[in-house]
C-alpha positions in Angstrom: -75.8 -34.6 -74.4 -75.5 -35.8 -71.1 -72.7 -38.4 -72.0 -70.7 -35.2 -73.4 -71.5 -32.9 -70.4 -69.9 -36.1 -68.1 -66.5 -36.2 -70.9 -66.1 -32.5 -70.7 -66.2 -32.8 -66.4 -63.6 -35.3 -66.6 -61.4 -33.5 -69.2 -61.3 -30.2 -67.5 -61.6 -31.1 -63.4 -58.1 -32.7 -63.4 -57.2 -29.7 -64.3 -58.9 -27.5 -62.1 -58.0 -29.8 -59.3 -54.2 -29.3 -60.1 -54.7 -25.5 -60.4 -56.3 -25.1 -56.9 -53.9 -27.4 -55.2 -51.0 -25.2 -56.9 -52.8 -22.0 -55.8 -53.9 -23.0 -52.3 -51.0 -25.2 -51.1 -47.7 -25.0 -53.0 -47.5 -21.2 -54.3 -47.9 -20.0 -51.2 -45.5 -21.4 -49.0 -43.0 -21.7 -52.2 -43.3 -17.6 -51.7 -42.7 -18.0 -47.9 -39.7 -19.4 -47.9 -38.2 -16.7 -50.5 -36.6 -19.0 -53.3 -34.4 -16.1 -54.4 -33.0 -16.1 -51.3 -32.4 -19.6 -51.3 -31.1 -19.3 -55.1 -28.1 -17.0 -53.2 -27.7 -19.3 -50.7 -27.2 -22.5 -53.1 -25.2 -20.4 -55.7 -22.7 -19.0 -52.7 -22.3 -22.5 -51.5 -21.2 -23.7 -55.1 -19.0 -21.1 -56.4 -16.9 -20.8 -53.3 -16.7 -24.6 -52.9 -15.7 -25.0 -56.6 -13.3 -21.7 -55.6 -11.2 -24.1 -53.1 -11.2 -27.1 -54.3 -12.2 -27.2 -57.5 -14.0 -30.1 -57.8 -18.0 -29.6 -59.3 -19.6 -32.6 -57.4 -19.0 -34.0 -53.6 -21.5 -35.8 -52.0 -20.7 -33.7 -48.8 -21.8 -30.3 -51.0 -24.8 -32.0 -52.1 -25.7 -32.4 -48.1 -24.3 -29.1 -47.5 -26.9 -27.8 -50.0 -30.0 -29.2 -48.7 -29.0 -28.4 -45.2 -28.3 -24.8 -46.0 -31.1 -24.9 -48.5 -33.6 -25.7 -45.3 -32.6 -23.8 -42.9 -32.6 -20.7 -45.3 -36.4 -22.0 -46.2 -36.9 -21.9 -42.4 -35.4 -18.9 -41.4 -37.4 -17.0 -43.6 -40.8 -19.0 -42.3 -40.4 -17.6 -38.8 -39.2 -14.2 -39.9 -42.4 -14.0 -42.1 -44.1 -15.5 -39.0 -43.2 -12.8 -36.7 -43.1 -10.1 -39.0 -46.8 -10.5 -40.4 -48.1 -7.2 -38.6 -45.2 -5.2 -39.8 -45.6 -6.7 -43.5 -48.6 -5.6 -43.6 -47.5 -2.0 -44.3 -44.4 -3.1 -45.8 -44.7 -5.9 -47.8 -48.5 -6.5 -47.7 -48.1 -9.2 -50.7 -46.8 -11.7 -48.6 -48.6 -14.6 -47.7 -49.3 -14.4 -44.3 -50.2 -10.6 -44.5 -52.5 -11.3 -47.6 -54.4 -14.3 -45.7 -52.7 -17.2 -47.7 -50.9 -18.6 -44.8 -51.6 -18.6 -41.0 -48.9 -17.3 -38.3 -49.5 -20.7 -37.0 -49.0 -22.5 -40.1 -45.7 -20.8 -40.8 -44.3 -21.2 -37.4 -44.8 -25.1 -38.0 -43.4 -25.1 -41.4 -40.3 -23.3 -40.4 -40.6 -26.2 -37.7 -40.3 -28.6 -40.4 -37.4 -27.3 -42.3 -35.3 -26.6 -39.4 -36.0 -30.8 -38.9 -34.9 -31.4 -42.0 -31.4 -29.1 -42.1 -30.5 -31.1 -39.0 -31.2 -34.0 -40.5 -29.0 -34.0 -43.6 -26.2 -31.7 -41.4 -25.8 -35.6 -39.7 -24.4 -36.2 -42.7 -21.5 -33.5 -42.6 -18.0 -33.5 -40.8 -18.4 -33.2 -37.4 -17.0 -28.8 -38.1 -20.1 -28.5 -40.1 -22.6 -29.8 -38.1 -21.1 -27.6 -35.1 -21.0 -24.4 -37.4 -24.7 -25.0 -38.8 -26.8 -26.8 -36.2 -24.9 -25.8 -32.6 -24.0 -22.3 -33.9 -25.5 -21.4 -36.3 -29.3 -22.8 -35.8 -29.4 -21.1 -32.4 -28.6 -17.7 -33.5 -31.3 -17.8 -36.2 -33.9 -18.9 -33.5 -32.6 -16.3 -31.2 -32.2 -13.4 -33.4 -36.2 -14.4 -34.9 -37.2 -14.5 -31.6 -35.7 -11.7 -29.4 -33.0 -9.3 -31.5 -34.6 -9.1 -34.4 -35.7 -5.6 -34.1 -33.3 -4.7 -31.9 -30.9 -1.6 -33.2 -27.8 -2.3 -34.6 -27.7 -5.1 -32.6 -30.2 -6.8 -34.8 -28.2 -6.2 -37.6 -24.9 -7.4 -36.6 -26.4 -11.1 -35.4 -27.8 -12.0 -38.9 -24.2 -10.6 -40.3 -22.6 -12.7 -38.1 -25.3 -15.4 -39.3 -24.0 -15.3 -42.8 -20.3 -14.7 -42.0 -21.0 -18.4 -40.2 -22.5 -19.2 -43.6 -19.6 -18.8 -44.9 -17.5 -20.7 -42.4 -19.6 -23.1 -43.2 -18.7 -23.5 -46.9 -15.0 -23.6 -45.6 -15.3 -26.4 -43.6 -17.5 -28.5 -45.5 -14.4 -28.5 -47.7 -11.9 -28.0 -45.0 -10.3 -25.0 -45.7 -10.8 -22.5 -43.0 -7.9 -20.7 -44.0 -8.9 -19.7 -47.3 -12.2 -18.6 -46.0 -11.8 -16.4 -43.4 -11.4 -13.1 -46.0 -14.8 -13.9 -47.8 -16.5 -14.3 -44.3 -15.7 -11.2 -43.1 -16.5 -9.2 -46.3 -20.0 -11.3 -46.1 -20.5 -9.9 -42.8 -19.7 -5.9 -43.9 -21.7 -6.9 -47.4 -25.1 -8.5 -45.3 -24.3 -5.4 -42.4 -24.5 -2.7 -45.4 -27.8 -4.3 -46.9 -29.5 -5.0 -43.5 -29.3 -1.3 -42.2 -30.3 -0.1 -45.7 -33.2 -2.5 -45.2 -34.2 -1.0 -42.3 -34.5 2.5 -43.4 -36.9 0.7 -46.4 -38.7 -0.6 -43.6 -39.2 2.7 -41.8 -42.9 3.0 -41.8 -44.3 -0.1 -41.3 -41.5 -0.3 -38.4 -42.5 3.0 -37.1 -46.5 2.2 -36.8 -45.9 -1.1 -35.1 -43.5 1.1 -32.7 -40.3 -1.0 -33.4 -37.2 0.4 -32.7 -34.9 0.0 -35.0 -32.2 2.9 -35.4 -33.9 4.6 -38.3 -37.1 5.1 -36.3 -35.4 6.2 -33.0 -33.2 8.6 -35.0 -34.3 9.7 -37.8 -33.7 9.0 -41.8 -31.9 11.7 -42.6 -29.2 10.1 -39.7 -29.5 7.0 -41.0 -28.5 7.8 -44.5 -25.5 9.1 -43.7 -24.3 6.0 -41.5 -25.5 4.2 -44.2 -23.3 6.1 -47.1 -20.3 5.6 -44.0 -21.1 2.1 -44.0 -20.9 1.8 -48.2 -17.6 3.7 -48.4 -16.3 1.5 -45.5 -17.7 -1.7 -47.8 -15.4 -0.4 -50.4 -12.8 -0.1 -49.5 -13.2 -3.3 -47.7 -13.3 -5.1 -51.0 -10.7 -3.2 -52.2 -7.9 -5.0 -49.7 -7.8 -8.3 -50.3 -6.3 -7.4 -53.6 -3.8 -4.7 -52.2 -2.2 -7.3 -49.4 -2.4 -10.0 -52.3 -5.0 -12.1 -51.6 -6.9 -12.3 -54.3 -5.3 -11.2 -58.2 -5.9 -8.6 -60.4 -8.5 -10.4 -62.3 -10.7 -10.0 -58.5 -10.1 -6.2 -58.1 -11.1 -5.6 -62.2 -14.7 -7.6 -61.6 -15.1 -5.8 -58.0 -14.5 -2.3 -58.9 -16.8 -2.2 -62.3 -19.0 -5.0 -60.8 -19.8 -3.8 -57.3 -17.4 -0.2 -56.5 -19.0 1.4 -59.3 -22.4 0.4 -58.9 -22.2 1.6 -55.1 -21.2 4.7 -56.0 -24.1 5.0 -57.7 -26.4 3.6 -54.8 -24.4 6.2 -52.2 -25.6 9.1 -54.7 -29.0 7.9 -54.9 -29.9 7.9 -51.1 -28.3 11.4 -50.6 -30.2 13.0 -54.0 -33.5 10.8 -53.8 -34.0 9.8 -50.0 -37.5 8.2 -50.7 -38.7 4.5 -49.8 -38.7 3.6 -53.4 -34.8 4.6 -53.5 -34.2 2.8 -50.6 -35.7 -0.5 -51.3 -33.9 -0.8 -54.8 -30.7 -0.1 -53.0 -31.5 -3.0 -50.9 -32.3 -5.2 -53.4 -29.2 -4.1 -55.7 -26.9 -4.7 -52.8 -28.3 -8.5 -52.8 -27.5 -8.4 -56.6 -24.0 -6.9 -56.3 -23.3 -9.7 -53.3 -23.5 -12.3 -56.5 -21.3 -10.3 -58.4 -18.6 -10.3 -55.5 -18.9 -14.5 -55.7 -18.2 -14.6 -59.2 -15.1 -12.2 -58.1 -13.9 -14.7 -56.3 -14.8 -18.1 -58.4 -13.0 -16.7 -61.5 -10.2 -14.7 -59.8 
């Protein structure tokens, strides 16, 4: 009896061991650092590398990926990190809000991953390491830091972040020229999704008395410079084809892929102006930001 009671401790506490460790240390943080986001981030990097040179493997992408890959991981750390109180209205799931993860504990993660994006950037032309670790690196810090709830302004530094993203890319393959286009529509696409983001955010924003522009002006406002900035994104999208950029193949995927579906997202926040409507246009926009990639890889 006893010797069974000993096989079936050893048989199951593996196990149990595994599941705890999983639950405790690795879920958690693996949530912190948003692996979606990351997913983007990797995919973006890929598709518009492939898109100017067309070659599928390079050692310098594969150092491109991890760098961008970490300082993605620790962006989102010290966001989460400064953001606990206001995710606790907003997005009280997270782990730092729900108790998982410390403020502390995040703070020295995104530490970490920082650390290790500057590492492998040594391994990058000397254009990429200025773009990701001079430039870029600061103006994640910063923006974290000081302008994050800052309005407007706020929005425009981590549109600029990803427009640099994006520069990035282009100079890990060195070809600013080609780039420049798909920057700048990065910077209107992130600009569009970041101001819808903070109307989603409205509440939680509101009790912890930041000031971003939907809470000093209103939502009703906001939706309308939001539906402005959508038609502006548009037609945006709409000119690299018309000054012959990109080919007819680009302008068929963008306006059934992306035109179309924002259309649909500018009709939804003028007939249904709820917090539900506005965090699925958020998250569609992030969707619709992949479909504009594959625009431009099979163009």
């Amino acid at each position: 009896m006893e010797k069974c009671r000993i096989n079936k401790w050893f048989e199951w506490r593996p196990k149990n061991i595994k599941s705890k460790y999983l639950t405790i240390y690795f879920i958690p943080y693996f949530k912190l650092i948003r692996p979606f986001n990351i997913l983007i981030s990797c995919v973006t990097l890929i598709l518009i590398s492939i898109s100017l040179n067309r070659v599928l493997y390079s050692e310098s992408l594969i150092y491109a990926l991890l760098v961008i890959s970490f300082f993605t991981a620790g962006a989102n750390s010290i966001n989460d990190s400064i953001d606990h109180k206001i995710d606790s209205i907003n997005n009280p799931k997270r782990p730092i809000p729900n108790g998982e993860i410390s403020p502390f504990e995040a703070r020295v993660f995104s530490f970490w991953m920082f650390f290790l994006g500057i590492f492998f950037s040594l391994f990058l032309n000397q254009n990429s390491f200025i773009l990701s670790v001079i430039i870029a690196l600061p103006l994640i810090i910063f923006y974290s830091v000081f302008f994050k709830n800052t309005p407007i302004f706020g929005n425009l530094i981590v549109s600029l972040i990803i427009s640099i993203a994006f520069l990035f890319i282009g100079s890990i393959n060195n070809n600013f020229k080609s780039i420049i286009t798909i920057s700048l529509l990065g910077f209107l696409f992130t600009f569009a999704r970041e101001f819808i983001k903070d109307i989603a955010d409205y509440d939680g924003d509101k009790a912890s008395k930041i000031n971003t522009f939907p809470v000093l002006y209103g939502i009703k406002k906001s939706i309308k410079i939001a539906v402005l900035i959508l038609i502006l994104l548009i037609f945006s999208l709409l000119i690299p084809f018309f000054v012959q950029i990109f080919s007819i193949k680009y302008l068929i995927i963008i306006i059934f892929g992306i035109c179309i579906p924002i259309f649909g997202i500018i009709i939804s926040l003028i007939k249904f102006p709820n917090i539900s409507t506005f965090k699925k246009s958020s998250l569609i926009l992030k969707l619709l930001f992949l479909v504009g990639l594959f625009a431009i890889y099979f163009e």
